[in-house]
Structure formats: structure tokens, C-alpha cells
C-alpha positions as CSV (number, residue, x, y, z in Angstrom):
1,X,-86.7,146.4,37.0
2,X,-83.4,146.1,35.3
3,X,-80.2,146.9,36.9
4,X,-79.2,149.1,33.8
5,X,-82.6,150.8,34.5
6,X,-81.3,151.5,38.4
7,X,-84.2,153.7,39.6
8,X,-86.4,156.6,38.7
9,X,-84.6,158.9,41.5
10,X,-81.2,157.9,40.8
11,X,-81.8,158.3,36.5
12,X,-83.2,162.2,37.7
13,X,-80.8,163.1,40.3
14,X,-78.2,161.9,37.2
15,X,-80.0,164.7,34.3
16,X,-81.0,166.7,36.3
17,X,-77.8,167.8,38.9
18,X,-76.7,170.9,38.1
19,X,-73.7,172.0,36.1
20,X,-70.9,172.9,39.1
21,X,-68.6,175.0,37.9
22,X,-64.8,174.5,37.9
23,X,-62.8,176.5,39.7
24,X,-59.7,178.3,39.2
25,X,-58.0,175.5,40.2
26,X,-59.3,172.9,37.8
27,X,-59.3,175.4,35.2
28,X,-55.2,175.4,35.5
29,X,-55.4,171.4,35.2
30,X,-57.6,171.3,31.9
31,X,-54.8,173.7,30.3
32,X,-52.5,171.4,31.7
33,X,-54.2,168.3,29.9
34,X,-54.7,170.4,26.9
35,X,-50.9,171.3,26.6
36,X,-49.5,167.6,26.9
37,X,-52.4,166.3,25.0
38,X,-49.6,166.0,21.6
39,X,-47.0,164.3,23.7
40,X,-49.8,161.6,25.3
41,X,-50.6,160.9,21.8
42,X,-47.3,159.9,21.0
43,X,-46.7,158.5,23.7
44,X,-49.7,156.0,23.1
45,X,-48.4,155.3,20.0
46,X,-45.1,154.4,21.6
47,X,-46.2,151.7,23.9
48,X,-48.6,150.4,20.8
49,X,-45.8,149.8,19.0
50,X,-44.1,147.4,21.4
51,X,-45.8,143.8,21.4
52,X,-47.1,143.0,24.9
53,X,-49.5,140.0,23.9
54,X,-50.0,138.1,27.2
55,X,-47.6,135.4,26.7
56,X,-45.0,137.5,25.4
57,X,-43.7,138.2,28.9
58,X,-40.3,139.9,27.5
59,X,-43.1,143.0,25.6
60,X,-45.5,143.0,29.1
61,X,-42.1,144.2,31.0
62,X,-41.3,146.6,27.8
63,X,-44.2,148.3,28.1
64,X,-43.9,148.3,31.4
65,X,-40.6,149.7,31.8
66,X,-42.0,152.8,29.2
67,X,-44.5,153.8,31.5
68,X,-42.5,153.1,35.2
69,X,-40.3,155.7,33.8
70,X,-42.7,158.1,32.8
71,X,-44.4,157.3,36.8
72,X,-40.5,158.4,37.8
73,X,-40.8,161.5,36.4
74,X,-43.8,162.7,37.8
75,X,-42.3,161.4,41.5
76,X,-44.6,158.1,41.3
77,X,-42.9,155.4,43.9
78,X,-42.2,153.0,41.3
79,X,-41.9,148.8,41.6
80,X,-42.5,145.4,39.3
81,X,-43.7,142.6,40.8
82,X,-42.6,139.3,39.2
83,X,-45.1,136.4,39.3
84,X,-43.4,133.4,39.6
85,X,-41.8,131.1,37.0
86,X,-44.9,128.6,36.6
87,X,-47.6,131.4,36.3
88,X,-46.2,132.0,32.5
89,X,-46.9,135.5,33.3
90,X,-44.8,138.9,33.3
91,X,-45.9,140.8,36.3
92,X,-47.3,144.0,37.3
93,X,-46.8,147.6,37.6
94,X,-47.6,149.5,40.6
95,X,-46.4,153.3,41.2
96,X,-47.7,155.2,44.0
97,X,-48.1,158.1,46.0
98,X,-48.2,158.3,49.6
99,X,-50.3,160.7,51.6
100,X,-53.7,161.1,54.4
101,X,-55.8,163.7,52.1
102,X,-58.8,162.7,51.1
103,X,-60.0,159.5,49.3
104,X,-57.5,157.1,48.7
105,X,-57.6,156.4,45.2
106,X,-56.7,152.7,43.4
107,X,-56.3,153.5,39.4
108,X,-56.4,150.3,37.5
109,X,-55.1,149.6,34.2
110,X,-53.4,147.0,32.1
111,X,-50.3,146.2,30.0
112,X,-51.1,143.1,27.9
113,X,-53.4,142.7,25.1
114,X,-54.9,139.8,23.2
115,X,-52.6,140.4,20.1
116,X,-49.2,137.9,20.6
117,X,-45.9,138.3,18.8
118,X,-47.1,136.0,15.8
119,X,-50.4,138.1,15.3
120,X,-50.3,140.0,11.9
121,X,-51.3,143.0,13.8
122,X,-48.5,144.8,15.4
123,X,-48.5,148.8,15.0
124,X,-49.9,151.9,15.0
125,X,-51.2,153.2,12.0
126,X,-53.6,156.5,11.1
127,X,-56.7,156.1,9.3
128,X,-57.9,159.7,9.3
129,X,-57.1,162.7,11.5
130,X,-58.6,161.1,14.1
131,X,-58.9,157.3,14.1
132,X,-56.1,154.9,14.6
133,X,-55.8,151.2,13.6
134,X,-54.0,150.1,16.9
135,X,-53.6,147.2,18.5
136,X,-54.8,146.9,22.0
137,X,-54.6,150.7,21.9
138,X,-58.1,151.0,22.8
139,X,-58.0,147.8,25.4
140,X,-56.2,149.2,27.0
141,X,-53.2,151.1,26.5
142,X,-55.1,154.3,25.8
143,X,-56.8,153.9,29.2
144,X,-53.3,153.5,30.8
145,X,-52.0,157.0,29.0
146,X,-55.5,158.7,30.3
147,X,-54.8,157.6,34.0
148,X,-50.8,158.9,33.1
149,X,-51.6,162.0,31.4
150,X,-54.3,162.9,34.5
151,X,-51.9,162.6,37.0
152,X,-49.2,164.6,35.5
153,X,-51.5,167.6,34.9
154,X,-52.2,167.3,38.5
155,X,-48.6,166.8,39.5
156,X,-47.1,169.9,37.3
157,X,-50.3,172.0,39.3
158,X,-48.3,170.6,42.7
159,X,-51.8,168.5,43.2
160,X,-50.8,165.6,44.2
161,X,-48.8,166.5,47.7
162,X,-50.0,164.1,50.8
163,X,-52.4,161.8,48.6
164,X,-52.8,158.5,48.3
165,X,-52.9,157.0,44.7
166,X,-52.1,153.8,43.6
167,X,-51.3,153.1,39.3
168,X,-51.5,149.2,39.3
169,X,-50.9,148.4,35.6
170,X,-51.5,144.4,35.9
171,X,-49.4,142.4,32.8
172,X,-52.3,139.6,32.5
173,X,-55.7,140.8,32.4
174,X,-56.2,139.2,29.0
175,X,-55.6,136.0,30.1
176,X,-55.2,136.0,33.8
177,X,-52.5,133.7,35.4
178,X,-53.2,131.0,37.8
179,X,-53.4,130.6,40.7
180,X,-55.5,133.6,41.0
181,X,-54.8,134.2,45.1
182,X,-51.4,134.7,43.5
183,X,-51.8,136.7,40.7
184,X,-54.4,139.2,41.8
185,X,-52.8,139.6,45.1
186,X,-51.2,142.6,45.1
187,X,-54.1,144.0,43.7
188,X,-56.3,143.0,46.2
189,X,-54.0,144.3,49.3
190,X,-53.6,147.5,47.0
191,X,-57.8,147.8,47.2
192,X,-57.6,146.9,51.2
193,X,-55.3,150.1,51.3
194,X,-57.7,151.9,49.5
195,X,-61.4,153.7,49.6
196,X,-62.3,154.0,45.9
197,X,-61.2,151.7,42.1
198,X,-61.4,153.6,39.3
199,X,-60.9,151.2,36.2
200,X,-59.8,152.5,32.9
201,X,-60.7,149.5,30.3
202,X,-62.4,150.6,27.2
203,X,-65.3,153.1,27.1
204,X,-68.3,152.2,25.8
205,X,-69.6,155.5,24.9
206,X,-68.7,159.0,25.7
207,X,-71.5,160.0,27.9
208,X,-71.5,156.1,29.7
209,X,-69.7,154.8,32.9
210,X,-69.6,150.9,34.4
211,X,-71.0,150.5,37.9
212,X,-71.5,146.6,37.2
213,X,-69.5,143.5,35.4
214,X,-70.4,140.5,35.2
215,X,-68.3,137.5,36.9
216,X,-66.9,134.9,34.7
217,X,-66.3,131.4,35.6
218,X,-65.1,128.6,33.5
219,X,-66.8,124.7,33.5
220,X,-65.9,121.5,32.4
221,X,-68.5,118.4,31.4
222,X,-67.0,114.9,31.4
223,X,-69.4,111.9,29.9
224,X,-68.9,108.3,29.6
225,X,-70.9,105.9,27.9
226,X,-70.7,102.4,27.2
227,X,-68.6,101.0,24.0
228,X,-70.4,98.9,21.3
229,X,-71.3,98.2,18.1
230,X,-73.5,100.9,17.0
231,X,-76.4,98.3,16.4
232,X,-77.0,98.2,19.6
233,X,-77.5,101.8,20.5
234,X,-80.6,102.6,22.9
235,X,-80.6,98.8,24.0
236,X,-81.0,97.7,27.3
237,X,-77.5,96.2,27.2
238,X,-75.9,99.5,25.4
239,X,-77.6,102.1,26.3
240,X,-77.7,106.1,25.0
241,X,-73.8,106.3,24.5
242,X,-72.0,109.5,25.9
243,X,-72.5,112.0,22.6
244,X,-76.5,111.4,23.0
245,X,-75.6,111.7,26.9
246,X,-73.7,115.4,26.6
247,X,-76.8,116.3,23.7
248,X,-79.5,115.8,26.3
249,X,-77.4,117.8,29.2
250,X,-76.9,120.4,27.0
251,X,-80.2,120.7,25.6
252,X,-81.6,120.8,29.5
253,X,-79.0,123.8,30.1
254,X,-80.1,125.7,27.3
255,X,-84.3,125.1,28.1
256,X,-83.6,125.2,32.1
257,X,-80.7,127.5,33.1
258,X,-81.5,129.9,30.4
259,X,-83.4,132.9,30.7
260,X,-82.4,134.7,34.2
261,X,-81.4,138.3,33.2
262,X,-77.6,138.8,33.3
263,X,-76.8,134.8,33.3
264,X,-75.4,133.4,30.0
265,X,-73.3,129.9,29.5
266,X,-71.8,129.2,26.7
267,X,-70.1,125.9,25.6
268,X,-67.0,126.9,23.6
269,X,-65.6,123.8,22.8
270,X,-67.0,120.2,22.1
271,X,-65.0,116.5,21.7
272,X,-66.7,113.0,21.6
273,X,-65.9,109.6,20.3
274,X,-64.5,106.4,21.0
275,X,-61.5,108.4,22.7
276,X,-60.9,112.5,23.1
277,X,-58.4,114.0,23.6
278,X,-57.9,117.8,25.1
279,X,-55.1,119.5,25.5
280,X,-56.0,123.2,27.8
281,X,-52.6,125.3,27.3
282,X,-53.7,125.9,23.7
283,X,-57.4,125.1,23.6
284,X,-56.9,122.4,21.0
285,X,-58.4,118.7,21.1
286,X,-58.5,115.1,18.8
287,X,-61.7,112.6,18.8
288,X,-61.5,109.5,17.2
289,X,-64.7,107.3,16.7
290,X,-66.4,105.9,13.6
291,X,-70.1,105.9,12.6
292,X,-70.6,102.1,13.7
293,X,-69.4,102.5,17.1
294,X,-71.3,103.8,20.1
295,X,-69.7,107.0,21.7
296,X,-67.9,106.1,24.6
297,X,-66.5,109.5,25.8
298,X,-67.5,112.9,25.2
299,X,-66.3,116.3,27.0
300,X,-67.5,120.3,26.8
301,X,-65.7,123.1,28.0
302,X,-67.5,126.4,29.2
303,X,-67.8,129.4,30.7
304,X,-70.4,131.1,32.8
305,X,-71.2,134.9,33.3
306,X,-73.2,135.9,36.5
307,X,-74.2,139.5,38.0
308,X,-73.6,137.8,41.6
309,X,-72.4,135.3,43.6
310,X,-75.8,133.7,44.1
311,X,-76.7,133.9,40.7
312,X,-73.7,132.5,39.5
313,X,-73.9,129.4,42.5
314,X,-77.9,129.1,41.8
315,X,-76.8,128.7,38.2
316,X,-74.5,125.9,38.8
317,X,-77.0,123.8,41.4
318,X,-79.2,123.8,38.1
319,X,-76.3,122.1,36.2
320,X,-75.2,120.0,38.5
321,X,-79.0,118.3,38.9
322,X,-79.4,118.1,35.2
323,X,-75.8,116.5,34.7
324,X,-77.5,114.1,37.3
325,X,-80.0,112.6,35.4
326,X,-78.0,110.2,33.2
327,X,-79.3,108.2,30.5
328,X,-79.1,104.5,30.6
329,X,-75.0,103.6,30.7
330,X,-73.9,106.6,30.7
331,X,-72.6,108.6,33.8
332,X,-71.6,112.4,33.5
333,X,-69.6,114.8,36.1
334,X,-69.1,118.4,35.8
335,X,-66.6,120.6,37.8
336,X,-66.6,124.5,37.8
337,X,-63.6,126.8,37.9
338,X,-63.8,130.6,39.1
339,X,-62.0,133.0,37.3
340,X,-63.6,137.0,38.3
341,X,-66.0,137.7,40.3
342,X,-69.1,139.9,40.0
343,X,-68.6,143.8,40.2
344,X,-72.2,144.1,41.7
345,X,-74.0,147.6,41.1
346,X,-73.4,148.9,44.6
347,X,-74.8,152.5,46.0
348,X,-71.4,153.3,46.6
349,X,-70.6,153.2,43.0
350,X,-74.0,154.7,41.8
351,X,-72.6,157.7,44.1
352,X,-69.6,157.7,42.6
353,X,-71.2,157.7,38.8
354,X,-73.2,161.2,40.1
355,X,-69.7,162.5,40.9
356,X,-67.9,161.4,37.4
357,X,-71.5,163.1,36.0
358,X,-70.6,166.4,37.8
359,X,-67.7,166.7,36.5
360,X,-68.6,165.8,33.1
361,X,-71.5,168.3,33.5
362,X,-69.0,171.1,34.6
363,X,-66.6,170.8,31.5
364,X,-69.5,170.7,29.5
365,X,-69.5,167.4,28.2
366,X,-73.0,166.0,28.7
367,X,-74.2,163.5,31.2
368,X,-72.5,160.2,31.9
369,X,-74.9,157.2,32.5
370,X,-74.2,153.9,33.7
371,X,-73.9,151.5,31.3
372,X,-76.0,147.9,31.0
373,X,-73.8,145.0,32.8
374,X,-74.9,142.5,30.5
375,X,-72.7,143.9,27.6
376,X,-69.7,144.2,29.3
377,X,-67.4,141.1,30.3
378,X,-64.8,141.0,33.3
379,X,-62.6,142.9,34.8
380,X,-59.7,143.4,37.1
381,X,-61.6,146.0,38.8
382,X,-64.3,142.8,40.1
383,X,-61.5,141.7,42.1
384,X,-61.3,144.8,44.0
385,X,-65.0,145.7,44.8
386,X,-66.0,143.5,47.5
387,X,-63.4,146.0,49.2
388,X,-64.2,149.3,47.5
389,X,-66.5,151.2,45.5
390,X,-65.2,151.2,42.0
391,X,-66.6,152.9,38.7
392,X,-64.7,151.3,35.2
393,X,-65.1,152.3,31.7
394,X,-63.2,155.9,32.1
395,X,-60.7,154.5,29.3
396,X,-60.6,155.3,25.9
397,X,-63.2,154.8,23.1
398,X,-62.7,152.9,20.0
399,X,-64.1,149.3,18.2
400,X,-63.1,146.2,17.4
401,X,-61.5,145.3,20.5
402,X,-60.1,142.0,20.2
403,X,-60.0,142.1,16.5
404,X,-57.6,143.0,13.8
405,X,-59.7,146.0,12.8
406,X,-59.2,147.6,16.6
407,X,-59.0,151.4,16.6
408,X,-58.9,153.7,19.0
409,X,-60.5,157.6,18.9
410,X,-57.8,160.3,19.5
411,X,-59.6,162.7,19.1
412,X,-61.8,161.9,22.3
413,X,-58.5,161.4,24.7
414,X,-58.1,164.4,26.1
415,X,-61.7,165.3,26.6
416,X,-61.4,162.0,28.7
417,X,-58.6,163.2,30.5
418,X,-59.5,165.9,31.4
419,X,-62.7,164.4,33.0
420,X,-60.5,161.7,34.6
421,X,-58.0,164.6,35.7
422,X,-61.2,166.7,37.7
423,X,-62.3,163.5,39.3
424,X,-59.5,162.8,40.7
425,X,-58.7,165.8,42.2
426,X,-62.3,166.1,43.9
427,X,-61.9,163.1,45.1
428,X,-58.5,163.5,47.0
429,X,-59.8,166.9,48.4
430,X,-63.1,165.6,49.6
């Protein structure tokens, strides 16, 4: 059975729950949501507006600053936390609440996007009453100004007295900086602190929630093969050379690791010839060879999407035998890199889907399903749920993440505040 499908009981208790009511009290908080829902808005377009590609570290701390203010004013205990010099990175937000009611709540977001100060694609712009071209608006800036706009409607209700919640807005989700024990840190210890993650990246439907990611994990294939004159190719003396070599282990991957459900590899990037040369800060690499001379080095870089930790270390025994099995003078290594773990679709967060679907069901807004792992890549909330139970997607809805042609839906954000708003505040009184 798939894990999208997760089981005939849990699909019913899902549709068929019945609709709870919202009290007086989360009555107050949807007008609250509803009156600010002009001033988010603008406010989203705000923080669009200011360039926070990953690399652009002076943007990450802009945006930053925009949104540790508006924390401030809603009596958020505010910090940045600089990674260091080396990481090429600008930091995080964290603003916090202290308290011993209820669940203690980890809200997850993030400041960069993929779009760099060079991209063409730099503002906000309208495309109907609706709709906005924006970049990284919908990953993930609108899912920062739905976690925002939640917490003020509690706050101006006086919700939020003696809870514990913890904003961490982290500045390099897009590209995550290295070392990871480093840069995921304080995220971690903020998760340690905590009982249940709520992530905000992009939604991928209205009525749909994530209670699994996939990990991701990067690899590297090295291949040597012996230098001659192409005339001598397949010869006892020459041998395969190392471009037939890295064919063959590639071929093997694609008709022996293949097939598992939730396990992809992908090789992204291919070099061979008499000499390569790859250069990883920018992803750019040289061969030089000619047609008359056998291969004599050849290189792949990869990456690798798993739905656990034994899947993904199953997956890599498999490559690691088939990189074994050289052909004749050539020799081959391969190394692996881990990057985020799996998110693993945990009772605990099934539990906490049936809550998120109560409260969708009590604003009238249809049931929320989980959505199928395999079509959603990492995120920062897999660092966080071997420690709690965590439920991502709750951010805005759009397309074209990643693209130029990115938009994001206005006119669904303060539906989804509202629902994040209710959640929240059932979950701190529980």
C-alpha cells in the first residue's frame, strides 16, 4: 500500500470527522485575520520587493530585519543568529514566546529564495485581482506572512499569554550552508524545546497537507581509465576507458536501483575526457579529449531522494556494488554526501493532519488530505522530526516555484490564515 494511500481507517476518520464548531473565541480570531488581511497583503509585497536570493546575504538580513520588527510589535522575543564567515550564509530569524500552556509549538519558515540579485526577476507585480507574479512570494515568503498574520490575530485576542512558540525564519533553505551540524543547529535545539513543527513552505493544494518528505542526499562518481590511442580500445592492453566505465555504472543504476517506490537518483552533471575539470561553488566544469584518444577520466555528480534512512542506505549499498564491478583498466569510487533527512509519515503527524482537518472542517473549508511524498522535495522541517511531530505545506498556494513565471494566490491567504490561526490556538490550549 502506498504511503500517500495511508490506510482505509485513517482516509475515513479524515471525511468523515465531524464539523466542530468554532467557538466564540475563534470566532473573534477569524475577524481578527479578516481585518488585517489588507495590511498582510502589503506587507507580502513588501518583503517581495527586497532581493533575498541565498547568496545575497546583505537582502536575507533585509528581509529579516522587516519581519523581526513586525515580531517586536506583537511582543515576539526577537534575535539573529549569524553563521559564520566561511558558511557564505546570512543567518536566521528566531522570535519567541515563552510560556507552560499547552503544546509547544516550532513554526518554521524561510527568508531566501532561489532568485539572486542578477536574476531578471525582482518584484511584485499583479496579474489579475487575484494572482501575483512574485518572486519567491509563494516559496516562501507568503508562508512566512501566514505564520505572522496568525499570530498577531491571536496576540491582539491576548491569546498568546504563557505559550510557548518559536518563529524560526532560517536565511538558507534554498541552498543550505555547510557544515550542516552548524547551520541547522539552532533549529534543531529549537525542535528539542519543542512538542510539535509546523512548516509553512508552499501549499500544494487547498484541501492538502505534508505528513512526509523525502530526504535528499548528494553523490559523486570518480572513474579512471587507462590513456591510449583510441585504436586500442577494448584490448587486453587498453581496456574499456573511463567514459564506457561511468556508461556501464550508470546504465546498472538506472536497470538495478530503479524502481523502489519513493527512491529516485538523478545524475545532474556529466564530464569525461583525457582531463576534467569541476569546479562545485558554481556547478560549472571543462573536459578536454579528442575522438582518437581513449577516455582517461570521467566524473558524475548526483543526488538521491529516499523516504527513509534505510531506504536511502539500501540505495547506496546497491551503488556502491555496481561501482565495484570495473571494466578491464578502469577503476571507479563513489562517495555520498547527506544534505536532509527523511520527514517519515509518522502517527504523530497523521494525528496532527486529523486536527489541521478539524479545523478546516469547522471554518468550512473542506477536508485537508495528506499529500503524496513522492512529489514533494526537502525541507527544513526534516531536520526537526526525528524530535517532533511536524505537518508542512500550511504556506501559501501559487506555481511556478522556482521559475520566473512564480505567482502566488492572494486571494487564498487569509482563508489559510485563518486555518493556521485556529490550529494554533487548539493546539496551545490542549
Amino acid at each position: 500500500m502506498k504511503l500517500v494511500s495511508l490506510s482505509c481507517a485513517f482516509i475515513f476518520m479524515i471525511t468523515a470527522v465531524q464539523s466542530q464548531k468554532l467557538s466564540r473565541t475563534e470566532k473573534k480570531i477569524v475577524t481578527a485575520v479578516e481585518k488585517n488581511n489588507t495590511e498582510a497583503i502589503a506587507f507580502l509585497e513588501k518583503v517581495v520587493n527586497i532581493n533575498s536570493g541565498t547568496l545575497n546575504a546583505d537582502g536575507v538580513k533585509a528581509v529579516g530585519t522587516v519581519f523581526r520588527e513586525a515580531f517586536d510589535a506583537i511582543d515576539f522575543e526577537t534575535s539573529w543568529i549569524d553563521m559564520p564567515v566561511e558558511m557564505n550564509r546570512a543567518g536566521h530569524l528566531f522570535a519567541e514566546t515563552t510560556g507552560g500552556k499547552g503544546k509547544k509549538l516550532l513554526l518554521i519558515g524561510h527568508l531566501d529564495t532561489v532568485f539572486e540579485e542578477d536574476s531578471p526577476f525582482q518584484l511584485f507585480k499583479m496579474v489579475n485581482d487575484s494572482i501575483a507574479h512574485a518572486p519567491g512570494g509563494n516559496d516562501m515568503k507568503g508562508g512566512n506572512v501566514i505564520i505572522l498574520y496568525a499570530l498577531k490575530a491571536l496576540y491582539e485576542n491576548g491569546l498568546l499569554n504563557d505559550a510557548q512558540i518559536i518563529a524560526a525564519f532560517t536565511g538558507d533553505e534554498e541552498s543550505t550552508g555547510k557544515p550542516l551540524d552548524i547551520g541547522r543547529k539552532d533549529l534543531i535545539e529549537a525542535a528539542k524545546r519543542s512538542d510539535i513543527a509546523l512548516g509553512f513552505e508552499t501549499s500544494t493544494g487547498f484541501n492538502y497537507a505534508t505528513v512526509a518528505r523525502r530526504g535528499a542526499s548528494g553523490w559523486e562518481l570518480k572513474v579512471t581509465g587507462k590513456r591510449a590511442h583510441s585504436s586500442g580500445v577494448f584490448s587486453e592492453r587498453t581496456g574499456a576507458g573511463a567514459i564506457f566505465e561511468i556508461g556501464r555504472i550508470l546504465n546498472e543504476f538506472y536497470n538495478e536501483v530503479r524502481g523502489e517506490e519513493y527512491l529516485t537518483f538523478n545524475p545532474g552533471i556529466i564530464l569525461g575526457g583525457t582531463f576534467t575539470d569541476y569546479d562545485a561553488k558554481s556547478g560549472k566544469g571543462n573536459a578536454f579529449g579528442k575522438s582518437n584518444v581513449v577516455a582517461q577520466t570521467a566524473m558524475v555528480k548526483g543526488g538521491l531522494r529516499f523516504i527513509s534512512e534505510q531506504q536511502k542506505e539500501n540505495a547506496r549499498a546497491k551503488m556502491r556494488e555496481i561501482v565495484a564491478r570495473n571494466l578491464p583498466h578502469t577503476s571507479a569510487e563513489i562517495s555520498f554526501t547527506d544534505s536532509y533527512p527523511a520527514m517519515g509519515p509518522t502517527e504523530r503527524n497523521k494525528q496532527l493532519l486529523a486536527e489541521l482537518n478539524e479545523v478546516s472542517l469547522a471554518l468550512e473549508q473542506g477536508a485537508v488530505l495528506a499529500y503524496d511524498p513522492g512529489k514533494r522535495g526537502a525541507a527544513d522541517t526534516s531536520f526537526v522530526a526525528e524530535y517532533v511531530a511536524c505537518l508542512d505545506g500550511l504556506g501559501t498556494m501559487g506555481t511556478g516555484a522556482h521559475t520566473p513565471e512564480e505567482t502566488v494566490n492572494l486571494h487564498t491567504i487569509e482563508a489559510l490564515t485563518k486555518r493556521t490561526a485556529i490550529l494554533i490556538y487548539r493546539l496551545i490550549n490542549q
